[in-house]
ChimeraX commands (.cxc) that place a marker at each C-alpha (Angstrom):
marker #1 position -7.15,-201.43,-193.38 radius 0.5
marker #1 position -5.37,-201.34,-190.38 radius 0.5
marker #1 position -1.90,-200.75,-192.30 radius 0.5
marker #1 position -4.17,-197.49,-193.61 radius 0.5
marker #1 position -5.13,-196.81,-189.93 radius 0.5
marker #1 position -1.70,-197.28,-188.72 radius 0.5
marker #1 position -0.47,-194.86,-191.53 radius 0.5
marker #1 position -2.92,-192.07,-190.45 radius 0.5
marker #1 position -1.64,-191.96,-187.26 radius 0.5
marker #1 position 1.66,-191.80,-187.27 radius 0.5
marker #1 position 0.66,-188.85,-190.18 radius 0.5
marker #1 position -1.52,-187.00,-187.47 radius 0.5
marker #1 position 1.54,-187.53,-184.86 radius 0.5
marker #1 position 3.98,-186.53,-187.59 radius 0.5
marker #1 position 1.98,-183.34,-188.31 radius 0.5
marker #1 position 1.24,-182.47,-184.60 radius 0.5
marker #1 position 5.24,-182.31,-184.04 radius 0.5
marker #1 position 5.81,-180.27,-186.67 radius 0.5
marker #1 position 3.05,-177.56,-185.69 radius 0.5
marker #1 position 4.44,-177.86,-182.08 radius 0.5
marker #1 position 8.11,-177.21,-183.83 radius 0.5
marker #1 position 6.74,-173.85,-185.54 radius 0.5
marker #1 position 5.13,-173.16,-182.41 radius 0.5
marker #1 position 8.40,-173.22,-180.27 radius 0.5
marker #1 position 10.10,-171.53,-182.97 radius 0.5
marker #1 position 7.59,-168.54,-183.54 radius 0.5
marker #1 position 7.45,-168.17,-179.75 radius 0.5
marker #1 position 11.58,-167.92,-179.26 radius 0.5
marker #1 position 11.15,-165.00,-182.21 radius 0.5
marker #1 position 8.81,-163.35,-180.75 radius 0.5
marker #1 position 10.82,-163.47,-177.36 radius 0.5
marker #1 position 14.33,-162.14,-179.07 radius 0.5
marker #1 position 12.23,-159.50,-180.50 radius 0.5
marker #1 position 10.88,-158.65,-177.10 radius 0.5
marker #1 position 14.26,-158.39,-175.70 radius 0.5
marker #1 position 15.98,-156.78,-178.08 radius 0.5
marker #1 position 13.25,-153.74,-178.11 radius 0.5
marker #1 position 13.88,-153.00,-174.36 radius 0.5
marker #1 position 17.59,-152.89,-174.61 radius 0.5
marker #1 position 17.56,-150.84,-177.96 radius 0.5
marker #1 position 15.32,-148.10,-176.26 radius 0.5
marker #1 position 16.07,-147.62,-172.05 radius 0.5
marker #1 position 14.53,-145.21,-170.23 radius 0.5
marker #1 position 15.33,-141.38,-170.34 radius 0.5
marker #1 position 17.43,-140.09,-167.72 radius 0.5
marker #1 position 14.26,-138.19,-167.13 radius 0.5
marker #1 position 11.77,-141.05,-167.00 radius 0.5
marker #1 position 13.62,-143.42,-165.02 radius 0.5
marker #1 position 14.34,-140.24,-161.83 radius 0.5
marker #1 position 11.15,-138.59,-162.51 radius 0.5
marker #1 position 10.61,-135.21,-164.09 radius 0.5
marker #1 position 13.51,-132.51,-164.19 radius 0.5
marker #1 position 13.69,-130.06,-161.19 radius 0.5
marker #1 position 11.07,-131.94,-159.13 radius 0.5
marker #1 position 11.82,-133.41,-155.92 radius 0.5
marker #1 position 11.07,-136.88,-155.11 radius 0.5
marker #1 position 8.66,-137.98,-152.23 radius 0.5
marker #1 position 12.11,-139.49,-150.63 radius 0.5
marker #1 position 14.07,-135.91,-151.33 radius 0.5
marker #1 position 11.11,-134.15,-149.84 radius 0.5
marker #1 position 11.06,-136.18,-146.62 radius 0.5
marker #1 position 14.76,-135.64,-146.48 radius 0.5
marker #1 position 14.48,-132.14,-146.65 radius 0.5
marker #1 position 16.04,-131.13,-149.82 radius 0.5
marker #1 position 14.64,-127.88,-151.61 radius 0.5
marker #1 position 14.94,-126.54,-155.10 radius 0.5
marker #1 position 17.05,-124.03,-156.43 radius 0.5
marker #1 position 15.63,-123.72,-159.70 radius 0.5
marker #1 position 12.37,-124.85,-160.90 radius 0.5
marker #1 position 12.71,-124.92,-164.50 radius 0.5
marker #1 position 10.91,-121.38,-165.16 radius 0.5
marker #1 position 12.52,-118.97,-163.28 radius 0.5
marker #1 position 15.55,-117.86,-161.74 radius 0.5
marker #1 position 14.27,-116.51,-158.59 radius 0.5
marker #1 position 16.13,-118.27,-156.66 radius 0.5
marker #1 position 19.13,-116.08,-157.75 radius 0.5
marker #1 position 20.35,-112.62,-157.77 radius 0.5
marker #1 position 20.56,-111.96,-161.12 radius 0.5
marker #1 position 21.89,-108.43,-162.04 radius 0.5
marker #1 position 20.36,-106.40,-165.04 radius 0.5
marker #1 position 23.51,-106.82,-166.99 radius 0.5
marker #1 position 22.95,-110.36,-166.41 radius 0.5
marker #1 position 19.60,-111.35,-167.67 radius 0.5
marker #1 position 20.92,-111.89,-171.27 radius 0.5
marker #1 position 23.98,-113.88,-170.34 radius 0.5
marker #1 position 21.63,-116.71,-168.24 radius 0.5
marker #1 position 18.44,-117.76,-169.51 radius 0.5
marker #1 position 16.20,-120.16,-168.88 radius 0.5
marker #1 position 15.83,-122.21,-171.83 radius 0.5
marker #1 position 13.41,-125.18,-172.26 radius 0.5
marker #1 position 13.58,-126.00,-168.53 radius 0.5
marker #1 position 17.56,-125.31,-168.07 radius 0.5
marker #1 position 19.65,-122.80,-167.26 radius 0.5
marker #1 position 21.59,-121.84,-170.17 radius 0.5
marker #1 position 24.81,-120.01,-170.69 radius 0.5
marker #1 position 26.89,-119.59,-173.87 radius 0.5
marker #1 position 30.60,-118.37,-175.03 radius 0.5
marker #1 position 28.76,-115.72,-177.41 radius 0.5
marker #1 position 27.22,-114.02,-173.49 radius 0.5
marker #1 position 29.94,-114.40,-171.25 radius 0.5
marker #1 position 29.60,-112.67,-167.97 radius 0.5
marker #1 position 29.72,-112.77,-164.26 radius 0.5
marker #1 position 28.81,-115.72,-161.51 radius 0.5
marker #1 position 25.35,-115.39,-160.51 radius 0.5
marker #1 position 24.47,-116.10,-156.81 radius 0.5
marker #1 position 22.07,-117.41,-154.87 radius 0.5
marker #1 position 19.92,-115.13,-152.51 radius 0.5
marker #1 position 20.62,-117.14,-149.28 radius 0.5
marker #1 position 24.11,-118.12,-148.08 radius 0.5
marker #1 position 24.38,-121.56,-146.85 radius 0.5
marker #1 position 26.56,-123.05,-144.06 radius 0.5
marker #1 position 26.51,-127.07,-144.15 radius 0.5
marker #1 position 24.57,-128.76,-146.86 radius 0.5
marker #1 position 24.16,-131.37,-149.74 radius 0.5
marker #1 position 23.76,-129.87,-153.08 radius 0.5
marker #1 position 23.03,-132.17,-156.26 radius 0.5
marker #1 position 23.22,-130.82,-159.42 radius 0.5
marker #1 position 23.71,-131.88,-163.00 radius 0.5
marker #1 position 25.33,-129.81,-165.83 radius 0.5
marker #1 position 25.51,-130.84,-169.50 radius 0.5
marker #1 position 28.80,-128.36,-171.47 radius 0.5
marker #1 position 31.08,-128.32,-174.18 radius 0.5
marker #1 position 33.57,-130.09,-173.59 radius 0.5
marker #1 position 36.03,-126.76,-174.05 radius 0.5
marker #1 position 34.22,-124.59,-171.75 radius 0.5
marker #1 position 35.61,-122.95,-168.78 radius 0.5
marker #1 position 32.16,-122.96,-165.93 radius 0.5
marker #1 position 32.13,-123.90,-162.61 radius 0.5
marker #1 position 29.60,-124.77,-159.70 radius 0.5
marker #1 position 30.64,-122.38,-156.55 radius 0.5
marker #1 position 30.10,-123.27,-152.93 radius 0.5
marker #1 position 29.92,-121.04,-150.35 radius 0.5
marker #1 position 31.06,-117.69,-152.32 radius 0.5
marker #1 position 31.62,-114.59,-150.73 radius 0.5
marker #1 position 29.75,-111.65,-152.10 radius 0.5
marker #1 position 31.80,-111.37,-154.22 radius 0.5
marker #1 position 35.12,-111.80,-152.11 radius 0.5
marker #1 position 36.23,-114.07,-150.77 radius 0.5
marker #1 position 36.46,-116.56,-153.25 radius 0.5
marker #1 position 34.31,-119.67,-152.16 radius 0.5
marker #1 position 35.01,-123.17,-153.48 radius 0.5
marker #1 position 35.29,-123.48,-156.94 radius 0.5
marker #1 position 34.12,-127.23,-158.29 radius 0.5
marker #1 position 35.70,-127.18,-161.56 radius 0.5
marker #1 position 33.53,-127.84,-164.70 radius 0.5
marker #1 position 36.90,-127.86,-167.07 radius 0.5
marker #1 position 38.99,-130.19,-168.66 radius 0.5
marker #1 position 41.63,-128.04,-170.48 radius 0.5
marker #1 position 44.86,-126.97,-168.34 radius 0.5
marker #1 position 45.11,-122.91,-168.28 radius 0.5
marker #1 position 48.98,-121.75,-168.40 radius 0.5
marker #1 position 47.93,-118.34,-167.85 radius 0.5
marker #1 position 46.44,-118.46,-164.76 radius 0.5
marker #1 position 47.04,-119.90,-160.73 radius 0.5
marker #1 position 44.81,-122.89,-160.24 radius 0.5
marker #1 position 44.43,-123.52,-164.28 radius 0.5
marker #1 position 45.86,-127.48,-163.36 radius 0.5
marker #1 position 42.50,-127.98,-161.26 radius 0.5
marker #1 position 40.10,-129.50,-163.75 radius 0.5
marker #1 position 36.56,-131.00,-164.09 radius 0.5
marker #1 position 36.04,-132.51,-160.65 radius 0.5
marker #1 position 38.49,-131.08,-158.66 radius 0.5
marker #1 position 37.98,-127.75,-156.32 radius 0.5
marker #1 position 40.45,-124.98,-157.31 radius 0.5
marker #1 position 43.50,-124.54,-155.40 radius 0.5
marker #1 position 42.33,-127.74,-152.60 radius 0.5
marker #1 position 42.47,-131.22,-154.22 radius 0.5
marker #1 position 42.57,-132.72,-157.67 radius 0.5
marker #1 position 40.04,-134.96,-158.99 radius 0.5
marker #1 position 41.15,-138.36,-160.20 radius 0.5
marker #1 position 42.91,-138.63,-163.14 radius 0.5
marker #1 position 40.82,-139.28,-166.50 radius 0.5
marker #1 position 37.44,-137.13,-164.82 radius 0.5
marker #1 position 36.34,-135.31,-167.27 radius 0.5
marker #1 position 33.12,-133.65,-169.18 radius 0.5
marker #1 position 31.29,-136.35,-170.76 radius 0.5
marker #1 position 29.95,-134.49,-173.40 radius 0.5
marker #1 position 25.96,-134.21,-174.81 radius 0.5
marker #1 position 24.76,-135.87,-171.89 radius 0.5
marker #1 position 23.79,-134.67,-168.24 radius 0.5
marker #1 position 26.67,-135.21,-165.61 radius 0.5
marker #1 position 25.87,-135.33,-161.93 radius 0.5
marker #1 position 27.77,-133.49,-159.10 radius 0.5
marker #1 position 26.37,-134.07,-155.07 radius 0.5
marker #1 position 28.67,-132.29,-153.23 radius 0.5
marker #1 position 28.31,-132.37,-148.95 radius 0.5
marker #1 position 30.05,-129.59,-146.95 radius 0.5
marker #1 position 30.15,-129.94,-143.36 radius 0.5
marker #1 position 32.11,-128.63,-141.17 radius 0.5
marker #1 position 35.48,-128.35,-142.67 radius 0.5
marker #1 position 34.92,-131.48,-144.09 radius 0.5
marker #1 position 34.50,-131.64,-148.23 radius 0.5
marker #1 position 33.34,-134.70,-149.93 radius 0.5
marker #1 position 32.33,-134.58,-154.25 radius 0.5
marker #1 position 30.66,-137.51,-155.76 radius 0.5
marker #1 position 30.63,-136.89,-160.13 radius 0.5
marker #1 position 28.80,-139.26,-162.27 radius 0.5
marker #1 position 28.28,-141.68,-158.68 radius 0.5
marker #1 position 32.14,-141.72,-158.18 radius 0.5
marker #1 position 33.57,-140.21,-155.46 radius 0.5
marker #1 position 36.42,-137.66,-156.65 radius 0.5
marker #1 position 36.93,-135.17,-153.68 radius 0.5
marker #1 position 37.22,-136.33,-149.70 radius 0.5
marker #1 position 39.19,-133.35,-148.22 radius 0.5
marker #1 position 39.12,-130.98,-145.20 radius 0.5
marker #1 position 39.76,-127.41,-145.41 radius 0.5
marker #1 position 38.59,-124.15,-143.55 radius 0.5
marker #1 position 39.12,-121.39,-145.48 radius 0.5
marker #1 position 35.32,-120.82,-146.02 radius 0.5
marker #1 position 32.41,-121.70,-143.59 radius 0.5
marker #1 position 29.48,-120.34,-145.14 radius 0.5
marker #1 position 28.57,-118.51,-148.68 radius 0.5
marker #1 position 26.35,-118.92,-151.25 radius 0.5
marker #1 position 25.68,-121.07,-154.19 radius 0.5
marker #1 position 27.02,-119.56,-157.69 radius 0.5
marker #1 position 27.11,-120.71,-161.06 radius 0.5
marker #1 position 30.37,-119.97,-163.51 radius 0.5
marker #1 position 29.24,-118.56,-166.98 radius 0.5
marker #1 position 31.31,-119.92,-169.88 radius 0.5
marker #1 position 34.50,-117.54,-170.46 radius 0.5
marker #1 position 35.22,-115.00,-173.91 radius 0.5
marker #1 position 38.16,-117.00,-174.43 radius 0.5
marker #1 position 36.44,-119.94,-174.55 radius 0.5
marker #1 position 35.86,-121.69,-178.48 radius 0.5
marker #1 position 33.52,-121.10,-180.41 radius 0.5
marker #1 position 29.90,-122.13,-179.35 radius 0.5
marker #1 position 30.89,-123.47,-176.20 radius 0.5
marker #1 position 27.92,-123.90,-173.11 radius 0.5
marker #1 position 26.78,-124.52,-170.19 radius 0.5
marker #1 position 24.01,-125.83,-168.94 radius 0.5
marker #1 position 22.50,-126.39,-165.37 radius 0.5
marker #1 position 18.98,-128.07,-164.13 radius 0.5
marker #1 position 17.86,-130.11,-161.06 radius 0.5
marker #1 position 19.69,-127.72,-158.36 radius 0.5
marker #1 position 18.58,-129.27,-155.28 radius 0.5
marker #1 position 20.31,-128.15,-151.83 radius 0.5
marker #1 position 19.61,-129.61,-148.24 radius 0.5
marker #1 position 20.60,-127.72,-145.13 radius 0.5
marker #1 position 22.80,-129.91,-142.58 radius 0.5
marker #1 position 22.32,-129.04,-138.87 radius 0.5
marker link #1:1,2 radius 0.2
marker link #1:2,3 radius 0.2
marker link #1:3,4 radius 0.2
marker link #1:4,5 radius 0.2
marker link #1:5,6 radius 0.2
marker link #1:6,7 radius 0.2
marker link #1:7,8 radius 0.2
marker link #1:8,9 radius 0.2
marker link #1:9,10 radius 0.2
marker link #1:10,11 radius 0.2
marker link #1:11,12 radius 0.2
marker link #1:12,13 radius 0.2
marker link #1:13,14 radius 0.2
marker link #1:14,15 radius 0.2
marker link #1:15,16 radius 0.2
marker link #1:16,17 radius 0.2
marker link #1:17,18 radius 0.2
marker link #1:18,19 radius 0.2
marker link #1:19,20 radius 0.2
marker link #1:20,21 radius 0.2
marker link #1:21,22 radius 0.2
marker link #1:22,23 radius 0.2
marker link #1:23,24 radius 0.2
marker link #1:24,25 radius 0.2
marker link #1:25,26 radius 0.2
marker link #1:26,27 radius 0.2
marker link #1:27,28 radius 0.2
marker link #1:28,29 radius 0.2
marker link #1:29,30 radius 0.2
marker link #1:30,31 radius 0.2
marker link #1:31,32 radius 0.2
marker link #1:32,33 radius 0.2
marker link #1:33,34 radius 0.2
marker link #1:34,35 radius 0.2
marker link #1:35,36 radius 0.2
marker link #1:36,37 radius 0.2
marker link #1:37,38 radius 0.2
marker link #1:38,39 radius 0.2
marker link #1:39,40 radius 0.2
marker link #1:40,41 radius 0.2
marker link #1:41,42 radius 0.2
marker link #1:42,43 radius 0.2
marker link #1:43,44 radius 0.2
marker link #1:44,45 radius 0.2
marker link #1:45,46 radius 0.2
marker link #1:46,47 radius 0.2
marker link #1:47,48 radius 0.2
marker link #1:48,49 radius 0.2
marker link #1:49,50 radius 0.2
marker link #1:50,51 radius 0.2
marker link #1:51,52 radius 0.2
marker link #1:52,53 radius 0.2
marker link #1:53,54 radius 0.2
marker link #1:54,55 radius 0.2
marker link #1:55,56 radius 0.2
marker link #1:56,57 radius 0.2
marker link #1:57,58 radius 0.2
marker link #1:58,59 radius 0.2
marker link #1:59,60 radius 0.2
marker link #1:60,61 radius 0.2
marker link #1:61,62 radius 0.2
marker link #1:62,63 radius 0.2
marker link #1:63,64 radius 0.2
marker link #1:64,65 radius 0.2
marker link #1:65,66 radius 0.2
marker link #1:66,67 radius 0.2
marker link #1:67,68 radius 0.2
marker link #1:68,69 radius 0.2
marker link #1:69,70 radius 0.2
marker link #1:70,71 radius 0.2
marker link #1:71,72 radius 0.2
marker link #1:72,73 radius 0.2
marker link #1:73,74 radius 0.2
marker link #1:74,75 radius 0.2
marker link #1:75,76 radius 0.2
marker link #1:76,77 radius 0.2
marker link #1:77,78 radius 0.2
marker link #1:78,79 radius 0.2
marker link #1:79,80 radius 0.2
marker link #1:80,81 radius 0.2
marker link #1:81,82 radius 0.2
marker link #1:82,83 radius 0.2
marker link #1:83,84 radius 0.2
marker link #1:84,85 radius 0.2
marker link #1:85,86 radius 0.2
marker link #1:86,87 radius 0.2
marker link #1:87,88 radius 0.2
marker link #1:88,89 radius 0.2
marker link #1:89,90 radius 0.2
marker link #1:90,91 radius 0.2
marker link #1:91,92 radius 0.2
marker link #1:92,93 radius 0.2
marker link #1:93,94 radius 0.2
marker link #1:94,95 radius 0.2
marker link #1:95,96 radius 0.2
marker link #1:96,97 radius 0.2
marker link #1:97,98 radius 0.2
marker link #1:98,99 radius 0.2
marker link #1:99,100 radius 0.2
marker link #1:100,101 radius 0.2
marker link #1:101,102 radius 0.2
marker link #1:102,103 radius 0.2
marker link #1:103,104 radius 0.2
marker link #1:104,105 radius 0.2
marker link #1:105,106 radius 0.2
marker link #1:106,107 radius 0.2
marker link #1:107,108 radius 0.2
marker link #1:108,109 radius 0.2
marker link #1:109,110 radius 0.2
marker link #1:110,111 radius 0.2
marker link #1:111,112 radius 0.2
marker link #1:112,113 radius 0.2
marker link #1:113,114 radius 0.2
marker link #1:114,115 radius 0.2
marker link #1:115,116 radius 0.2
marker link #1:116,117 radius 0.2
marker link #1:117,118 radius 0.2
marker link #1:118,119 radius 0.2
marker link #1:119,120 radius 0.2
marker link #1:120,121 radius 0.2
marker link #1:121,122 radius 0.2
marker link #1:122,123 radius 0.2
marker link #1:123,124 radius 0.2
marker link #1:124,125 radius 0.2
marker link #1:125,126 radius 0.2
marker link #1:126,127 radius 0.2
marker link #1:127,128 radius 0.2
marker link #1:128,129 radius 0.2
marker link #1:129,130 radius 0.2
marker link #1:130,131 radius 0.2
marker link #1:131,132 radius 0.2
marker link #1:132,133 radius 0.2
marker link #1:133,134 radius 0.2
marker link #1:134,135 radius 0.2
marker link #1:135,136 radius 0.2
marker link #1:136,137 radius 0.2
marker link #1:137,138 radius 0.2
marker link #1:138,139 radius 0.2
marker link #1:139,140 radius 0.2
marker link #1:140,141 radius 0.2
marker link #1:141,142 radius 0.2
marker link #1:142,143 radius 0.2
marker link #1:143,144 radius 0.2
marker link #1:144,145 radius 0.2
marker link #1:145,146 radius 0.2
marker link #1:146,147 radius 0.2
marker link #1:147,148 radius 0.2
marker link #1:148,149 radius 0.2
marker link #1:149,150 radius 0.2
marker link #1:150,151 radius 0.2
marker link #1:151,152 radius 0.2
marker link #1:152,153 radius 0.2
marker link #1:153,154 radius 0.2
marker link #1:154,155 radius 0.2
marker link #1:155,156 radius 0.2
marker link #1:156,157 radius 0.2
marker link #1:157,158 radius 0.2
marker link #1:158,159 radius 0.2
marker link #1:159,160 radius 0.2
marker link #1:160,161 radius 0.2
marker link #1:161,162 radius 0.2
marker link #1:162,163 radius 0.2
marker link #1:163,164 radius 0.2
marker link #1:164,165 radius 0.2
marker link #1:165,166 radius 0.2
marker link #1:166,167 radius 0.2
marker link #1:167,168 radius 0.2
marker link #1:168,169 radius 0.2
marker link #1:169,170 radius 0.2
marker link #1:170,171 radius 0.2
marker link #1:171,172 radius 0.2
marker link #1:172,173 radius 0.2
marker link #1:173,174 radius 0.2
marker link #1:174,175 radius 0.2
marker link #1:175,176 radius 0.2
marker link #1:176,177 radius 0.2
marker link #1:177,178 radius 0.2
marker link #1:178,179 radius 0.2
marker link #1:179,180 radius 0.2
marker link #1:180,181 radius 0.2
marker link #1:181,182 radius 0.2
marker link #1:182,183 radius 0.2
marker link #1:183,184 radius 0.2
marker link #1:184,185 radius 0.2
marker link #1:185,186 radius 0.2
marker link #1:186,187 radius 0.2
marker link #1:187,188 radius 0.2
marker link #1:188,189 radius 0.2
marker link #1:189,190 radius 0.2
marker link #1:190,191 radius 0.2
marker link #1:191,192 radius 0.2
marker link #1:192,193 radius 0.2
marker link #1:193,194 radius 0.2
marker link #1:194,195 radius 0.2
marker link #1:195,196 radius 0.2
marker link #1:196,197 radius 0.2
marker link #1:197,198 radius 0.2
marker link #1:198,199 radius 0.2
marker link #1:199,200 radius 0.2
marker link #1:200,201 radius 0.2
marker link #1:201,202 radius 0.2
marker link #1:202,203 radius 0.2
marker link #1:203,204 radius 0.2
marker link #1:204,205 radius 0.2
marker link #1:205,206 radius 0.2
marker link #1:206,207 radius 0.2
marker link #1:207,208 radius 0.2
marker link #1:208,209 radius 0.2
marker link #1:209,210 radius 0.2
marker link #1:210,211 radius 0.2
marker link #1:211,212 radius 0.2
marker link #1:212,213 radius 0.2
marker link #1:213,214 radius 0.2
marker link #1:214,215 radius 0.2
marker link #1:215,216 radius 0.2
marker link #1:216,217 radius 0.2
marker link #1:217,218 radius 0.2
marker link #1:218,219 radius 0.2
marker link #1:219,220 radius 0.2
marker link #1:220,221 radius 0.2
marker link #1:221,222 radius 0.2
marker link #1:222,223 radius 0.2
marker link #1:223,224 radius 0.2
marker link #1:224,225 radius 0.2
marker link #1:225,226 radius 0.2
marker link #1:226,227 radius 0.2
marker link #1:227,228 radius 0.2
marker link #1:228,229 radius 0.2
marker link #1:229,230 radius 0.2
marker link #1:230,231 radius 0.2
marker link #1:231,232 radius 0.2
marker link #1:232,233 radius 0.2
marker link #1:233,234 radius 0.2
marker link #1:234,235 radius 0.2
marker link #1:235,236 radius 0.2
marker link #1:236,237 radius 0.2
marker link #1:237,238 radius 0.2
marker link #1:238,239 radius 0.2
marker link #1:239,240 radius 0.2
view
């Protein structure tokens, strides 16, 4: 009998190690699983900065404002023979090679500022993001959105990054393609500094222009073959 007893319990001990065993295993599972969900699906651009062409509580105590709100262009001058050629397209401003045109402008002209803005293009379109533009002349300065070299023209070396004609972005910037890339450009003073994609690519000083307005560059006729631009969270704050 107590051979029988002995027997049972090392059975029940046996059996309780095995169930903890499963336990463990079914628990590490279920952890890897876990894991592997939140790294196979991050966050939208969108989700993780809040919704597109809002400001955040931390931009509005800052004192940023928006150029564009997603519905409208109001914001902008935008000239009959321009309302085909930029449209406002599911929340973005949209531009194509098939509507080519001219750069429209903001209504305001700004001194010193920050502007932020993100653009998403082909990667064989010729655009640009222009800071303080004359109306139309004189040329302001031209943040390249462009990663092909133009022979046929003076400042076709400058490319994505780089401001036409005043300093060349790093070697290697470029358009990443089907995804939103970020520009924050600060102007003060004569002083010039470009972050793109959270790198900084520009620190320059130059005088040519103190004051002009914002403009975007529509894609070019030249350009191939279903090549765009896109613009949306155009935010601009005024330095004293």
């Amino acid at each position: 009998m107590g051979q029988l007893l002995s027997g049972v319990g090392d059975y029940v001990i046996e059996a309780s190690g095995a169930y903890d065993w499963r336990m463990k295993i079914m628990m590490r599972a279920m952890l890897v699983g876990i894991l592997a969900l939140a790294f196979a699906s991050p966050m939208p651009m969108s989700a993780q900065n809040g919704a597109p062409n809002t400001l955040s509580a931390a931009e509005q105590k800052d004192g940023f404002e928006l150029l564009f709100d997603g519905k409208s262009l109001d914001k902008f001058i935008v000239p009959e023979s321009q309302v085909k050629v930029w449209r406002v397209v599911n929340g973005v401003i949209h531009n194509d090679q098939t509507n080519p045109g001219a750069t429209i402008l903001t209504k305001e002209d700004f001194t010193n500022f920050v502007i932020k803005a993100e653009f998403r293009a082909h990667p064989h379109v010729n655009s640009a993001l222009m800071l303080r533009q004359g109306r139309p002349q004189p040329a302001g300065y031209e943040l390249q959105i462009r990663d092909k070299v133009l022979t046929d023209r003076t400042g076709g070396e400058y490319l994505t990054g780089s401001i036409v004609n005043v300093a060349h972005a790093p070697d290697g910037t470029m358009i990443v393609p089907k995804q939103w890339n970020t520009f924050e450009a600060t102007l003060n003073g004569d002083h010039i500094l470009v972050m793109y994609n959270g790198k900084k690519v520009i620190d320059v000083h130059d005088k040519r222009r103190a004051e002009g307005a914002i403009g975007l560059q529509s894609a070019h006729p030249e350009d191939p073959a279903g090549a765009s631009v896109e613009f949306r969270n155009l935010r601009i704050k005024r330095l004293k």
